[in-house]
C-alpha positions in Angstrom: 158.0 141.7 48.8 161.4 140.6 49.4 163.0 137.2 48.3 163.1 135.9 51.3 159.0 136.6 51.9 158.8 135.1 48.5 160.4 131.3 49.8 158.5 131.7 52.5 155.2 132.4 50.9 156.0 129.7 48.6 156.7 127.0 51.6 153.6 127.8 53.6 151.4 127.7 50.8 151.6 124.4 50.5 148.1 123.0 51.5 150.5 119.1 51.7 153.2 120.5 53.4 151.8 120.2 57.0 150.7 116.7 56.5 153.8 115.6 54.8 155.5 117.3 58.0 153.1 115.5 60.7 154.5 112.2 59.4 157.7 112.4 60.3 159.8 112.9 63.4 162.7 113.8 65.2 166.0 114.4 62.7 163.8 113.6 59.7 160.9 116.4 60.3 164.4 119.1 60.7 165.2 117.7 57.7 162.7 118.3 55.7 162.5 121.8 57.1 166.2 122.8 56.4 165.5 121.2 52.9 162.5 123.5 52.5 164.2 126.4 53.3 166.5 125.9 50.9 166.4 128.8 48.6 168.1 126.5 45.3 165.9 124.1 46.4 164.8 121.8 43.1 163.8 118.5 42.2 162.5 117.3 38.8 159.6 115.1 39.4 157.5 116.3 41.7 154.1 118.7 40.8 154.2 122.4 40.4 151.3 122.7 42.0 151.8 120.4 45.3 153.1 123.0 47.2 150.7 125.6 46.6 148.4 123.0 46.5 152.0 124.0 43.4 154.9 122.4 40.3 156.7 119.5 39.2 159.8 120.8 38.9 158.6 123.7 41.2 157.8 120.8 43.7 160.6 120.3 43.8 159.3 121.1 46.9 159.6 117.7 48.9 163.3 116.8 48.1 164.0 113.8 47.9 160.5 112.1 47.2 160.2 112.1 43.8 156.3 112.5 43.5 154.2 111.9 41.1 150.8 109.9 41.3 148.1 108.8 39.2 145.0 107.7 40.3 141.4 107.2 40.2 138.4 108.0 42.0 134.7 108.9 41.6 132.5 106.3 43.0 134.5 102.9 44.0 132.0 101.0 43.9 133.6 97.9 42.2 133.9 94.6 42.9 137.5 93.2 41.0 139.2 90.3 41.0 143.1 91.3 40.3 146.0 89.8 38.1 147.4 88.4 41.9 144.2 85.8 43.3 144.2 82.4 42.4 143.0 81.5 39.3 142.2 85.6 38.5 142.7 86.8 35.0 142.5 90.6 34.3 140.8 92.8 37.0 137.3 94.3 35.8 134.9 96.2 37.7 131.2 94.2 37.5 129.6 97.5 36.0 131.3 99.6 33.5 129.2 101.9 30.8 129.9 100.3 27.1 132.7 103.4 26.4 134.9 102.3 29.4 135.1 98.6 28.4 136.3 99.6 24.7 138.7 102.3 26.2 142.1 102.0 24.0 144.4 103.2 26.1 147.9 103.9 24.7 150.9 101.8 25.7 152.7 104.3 27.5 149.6 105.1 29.8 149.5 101.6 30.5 153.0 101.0 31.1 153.1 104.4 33.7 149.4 102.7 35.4 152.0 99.1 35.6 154.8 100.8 37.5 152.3 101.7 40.7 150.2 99.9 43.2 147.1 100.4 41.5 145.1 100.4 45.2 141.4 101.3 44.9 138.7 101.3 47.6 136.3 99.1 47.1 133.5 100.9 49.2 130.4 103.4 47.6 131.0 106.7 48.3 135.2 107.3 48.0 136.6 109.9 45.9 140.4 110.9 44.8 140.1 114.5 45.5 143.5 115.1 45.0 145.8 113.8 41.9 149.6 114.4 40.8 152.4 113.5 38.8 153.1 110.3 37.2 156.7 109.1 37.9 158.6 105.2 38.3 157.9 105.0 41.5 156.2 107.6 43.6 153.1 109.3 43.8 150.1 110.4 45.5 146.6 109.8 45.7 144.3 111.3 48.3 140.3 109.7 48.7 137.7 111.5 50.7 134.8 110.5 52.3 132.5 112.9 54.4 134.8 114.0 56.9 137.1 111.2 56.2 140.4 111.4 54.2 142.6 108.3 53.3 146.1 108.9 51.7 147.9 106.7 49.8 151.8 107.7 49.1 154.2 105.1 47.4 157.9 105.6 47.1 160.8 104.0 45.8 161.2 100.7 48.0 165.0 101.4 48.6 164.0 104.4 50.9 161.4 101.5 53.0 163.8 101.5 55.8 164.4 105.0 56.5 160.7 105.3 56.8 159.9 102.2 58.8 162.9 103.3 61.3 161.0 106.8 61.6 158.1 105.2 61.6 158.8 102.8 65.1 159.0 106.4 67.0 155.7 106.7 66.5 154.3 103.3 67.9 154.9 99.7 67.8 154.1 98.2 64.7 150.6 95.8 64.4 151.2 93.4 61.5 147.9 94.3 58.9 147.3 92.8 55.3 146.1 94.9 52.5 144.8 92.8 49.8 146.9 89.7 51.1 149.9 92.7 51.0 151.5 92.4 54.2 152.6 95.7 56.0 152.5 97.4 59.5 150.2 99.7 61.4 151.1 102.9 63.4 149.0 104.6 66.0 149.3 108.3 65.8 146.6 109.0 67.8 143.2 107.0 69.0 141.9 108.7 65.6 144.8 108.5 63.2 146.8 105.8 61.3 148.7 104.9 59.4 149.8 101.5 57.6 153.1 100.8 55.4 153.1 98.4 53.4 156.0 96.2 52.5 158.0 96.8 49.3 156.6 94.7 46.3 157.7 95.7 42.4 160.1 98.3 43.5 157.9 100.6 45.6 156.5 100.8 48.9 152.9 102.2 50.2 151.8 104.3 53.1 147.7 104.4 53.7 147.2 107.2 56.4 144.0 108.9 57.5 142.6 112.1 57.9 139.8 113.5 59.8 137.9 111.6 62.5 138.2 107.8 62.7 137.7 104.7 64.9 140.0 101.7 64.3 137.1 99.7 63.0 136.0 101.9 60.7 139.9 102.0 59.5 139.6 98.1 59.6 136.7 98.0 57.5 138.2 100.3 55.0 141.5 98.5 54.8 139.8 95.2 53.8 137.7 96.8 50.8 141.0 98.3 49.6 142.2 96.1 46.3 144.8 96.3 44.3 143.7 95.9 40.2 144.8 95.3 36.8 146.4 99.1 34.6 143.3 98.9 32.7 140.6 98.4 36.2 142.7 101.0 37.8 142.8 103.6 34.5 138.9 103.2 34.4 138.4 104.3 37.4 140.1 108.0 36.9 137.2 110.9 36.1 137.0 112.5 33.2 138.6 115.6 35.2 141.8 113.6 35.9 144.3 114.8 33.2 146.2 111.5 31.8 148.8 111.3 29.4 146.4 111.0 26.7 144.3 113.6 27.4 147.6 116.3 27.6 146.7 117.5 24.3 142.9 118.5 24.3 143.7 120.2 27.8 146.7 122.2 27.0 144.8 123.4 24.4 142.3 124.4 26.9 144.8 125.6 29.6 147.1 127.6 26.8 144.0 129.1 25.1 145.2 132.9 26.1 148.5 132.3 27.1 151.5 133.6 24.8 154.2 131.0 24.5 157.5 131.5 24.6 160.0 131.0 21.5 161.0 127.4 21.5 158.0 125.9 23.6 157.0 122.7 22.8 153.4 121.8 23.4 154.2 117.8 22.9 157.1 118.3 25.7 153.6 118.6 28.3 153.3 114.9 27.9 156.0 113.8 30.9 153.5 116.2 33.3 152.2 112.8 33.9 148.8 112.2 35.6 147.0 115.1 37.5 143.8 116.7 38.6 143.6 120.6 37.1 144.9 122.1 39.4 147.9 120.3 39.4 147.9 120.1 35.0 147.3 124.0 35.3 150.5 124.8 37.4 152.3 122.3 35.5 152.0 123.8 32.4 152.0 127.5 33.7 154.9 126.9 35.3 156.5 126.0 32.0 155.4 128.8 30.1 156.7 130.9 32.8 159.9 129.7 33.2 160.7 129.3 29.2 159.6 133.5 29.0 162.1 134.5 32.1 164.7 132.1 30.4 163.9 134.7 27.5 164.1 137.8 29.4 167.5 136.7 30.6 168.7 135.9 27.1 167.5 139.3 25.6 169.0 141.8 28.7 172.3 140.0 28.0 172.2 140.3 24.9 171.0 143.9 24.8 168.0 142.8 22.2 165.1 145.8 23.6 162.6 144.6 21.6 162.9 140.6 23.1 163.3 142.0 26.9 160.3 144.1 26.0 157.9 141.0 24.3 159.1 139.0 27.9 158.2 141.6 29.4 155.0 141.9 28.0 154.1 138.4 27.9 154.8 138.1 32.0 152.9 140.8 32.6 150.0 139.7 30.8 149.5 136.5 33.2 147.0 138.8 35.4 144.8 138.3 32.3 145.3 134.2 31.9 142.3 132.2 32.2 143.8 129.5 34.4 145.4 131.1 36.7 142.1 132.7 37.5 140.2 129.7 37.3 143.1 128.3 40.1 143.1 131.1 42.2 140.3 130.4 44.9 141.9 126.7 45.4 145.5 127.4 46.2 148.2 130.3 46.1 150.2 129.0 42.3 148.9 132.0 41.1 149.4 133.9 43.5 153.0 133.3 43.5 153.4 133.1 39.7 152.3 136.9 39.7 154.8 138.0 42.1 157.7 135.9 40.4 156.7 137.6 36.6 156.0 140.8 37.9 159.4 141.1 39.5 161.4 140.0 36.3 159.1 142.4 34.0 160.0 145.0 36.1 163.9 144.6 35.8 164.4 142.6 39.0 164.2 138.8 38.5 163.9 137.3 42.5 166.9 135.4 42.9 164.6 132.6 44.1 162.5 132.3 41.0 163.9 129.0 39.8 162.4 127.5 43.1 159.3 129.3 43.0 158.6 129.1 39.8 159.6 125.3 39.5 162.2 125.9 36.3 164.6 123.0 35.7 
């Protein structure tokens, strides 16, 4: 496989790559192409594991956005009253089991929940499906529904107007409210929308659907979607969501089989932010990866055998990692990561590896 197969493996593996693509237009949508092309291509907040379905610094893969996302999901069946309603104290949902409502959560999980939107759907039967990063002010969380997807994406609110200008190609704006939040809805088709929401605490939000819908049934969605409280909205993420404070107890888990390279440092795994596994798996791989080619590279320039040959070794041995197996039938990380550490174990590190591989 040749580098360039490699980039390209690596760009159209991206399950998100075709709907971040479908919502934009013109100039912007060559844009992001060229910028996907780009073999150097790197950016230090976004999820290893968005593109093949693949890394935080390996998604690096948007540029520009800087994505990371927390969220929430299982059944949204709540009924909350947030910190913003008249006379409202802190959000709560009206049923919560006895261990959610003495959750401790630490301060910088709460502080991370703060810095986003913190939009739930207020309807039985919504799920986040999909869950990444964790930064200041982007992310992504995706809810599904039967057939029915809804996307929320929230960015930094200084790049509002270049989306809102792309955004008026698409249709003519329809002034909407989202929890008294006032924003704009786009008509992509007689099936698919899409509302931004005006900047408010330095970010901006995008709602857009997936799969088949009418524009009531969008309507009735929009006004069951609430924005809560850090501690609502941290309650509502599944046990399977990876949060800051449950880094530990899965790295353990994900690291179980997985030789480490000299210098690693476990407690660095705490900036992966927020994720579903998938997302946590290719995070961390992506690390352990990156730190044993950093290794090779060291050890052939300094003529140390013995280190090249442990590197070596270690790379080769990712065939045998538990996670990447356990990834494998939901996206192409693995995949990918093979290729990259069987190139450098053989002698020939891909000149694209930084951008496949997600190293910083």
């Amino acid at each position: 496989m040749t580098d360039e197969h490699l980039d390209r493996m690596v760009r159209d593996a991206d399950p998100y790559r075709a709907d971040v693509i479908r919502h934009l237009d013109g100039a912007a949508q060559n844009l992001l192409e060229e910028i996907m092309s780009v073999p150097a291509l790197e950016r230090v907040d976004e999820p290893p594991g968005k593109r093949l379905r693949a890394r935080r610094g390996m998604m690096s893969g948007l540029a520009g956005a800087s994505v990371a996302a927390t969220v929430l999901a299982g059944v949204l069946a709540v009924s909350i009253m947030n910190d913003d309603q008249p006379g409202g104290g802190p959000a709560s949902p009206t049923t919560t089991s006895e261990a959610t409502r003495t959750t401790s959560y630490p301060a910088m999980v709460l502080k991370a929940a703060e810095e986003n939107p913190r939009l739930l759907i207020d309807q039985p039967g919504w799920k986040a499906t999909t869950v990444y990063g964790f930064a200041e002010k982007a992310g992504t969380i995706a809810f599904s529904n039967g057939e029915r997807q809804l996307e929320m994406n929230w960015y930094p609110a200084g790049q509002y107007g270049g989306y809102h200008e792309d955004r008026l190609r698409v249709s003519k704006p329809e002034p909407v409210k989202v929890d008294g939040w006032p924003g704009d809805l786009f008509r992509y088709s007689a099936s698919d929308f899409a509302v931004m929401l005006r900047p408010r605490d330095g970010s901006f939000v995008e709602l857009r659907t997936g799969g088949a819908w009418t524009r009531s049934e969008f309507d009735q969605v929009l006004a069951d979607v609430i924005r809560v409280d850090a501690r609502t909205w941290l309650a509502a993420l599944p046990a399977e969501i990876v949060t800051p404070e449950r880094v530990a107890e899965r790295a353990a888990e994900v690291l179980v089989d997985v030789p480490l390279p000299p210098g690693f440092d476990t407690a660095a795994l705490n900036d992966l932010g927020t994720n579903d596994a998938y997302q946590f798996g290719a995070g961390v791989t992506s690390r352990v990866g990156c730190g044993w080619i950093a290794e090779w590279l060291r050890a052939k320039k300094a003529g140390d055998d013995a280190a090249v040959q442990r590197a070596g070794d270690a790379l080769r041995s990712s065939h045998k990692w538990k996670v990447l197996h356990q990834m494998n039938d939901e996206g192409d990380w693995p995949e990918v990561f093979w290729e990259t550490a069987d190139k450098v174990a053989a002698g020939e590190p891909p000149a694209g590896y930084r951008q496949a591989l997600g190293c910083e």
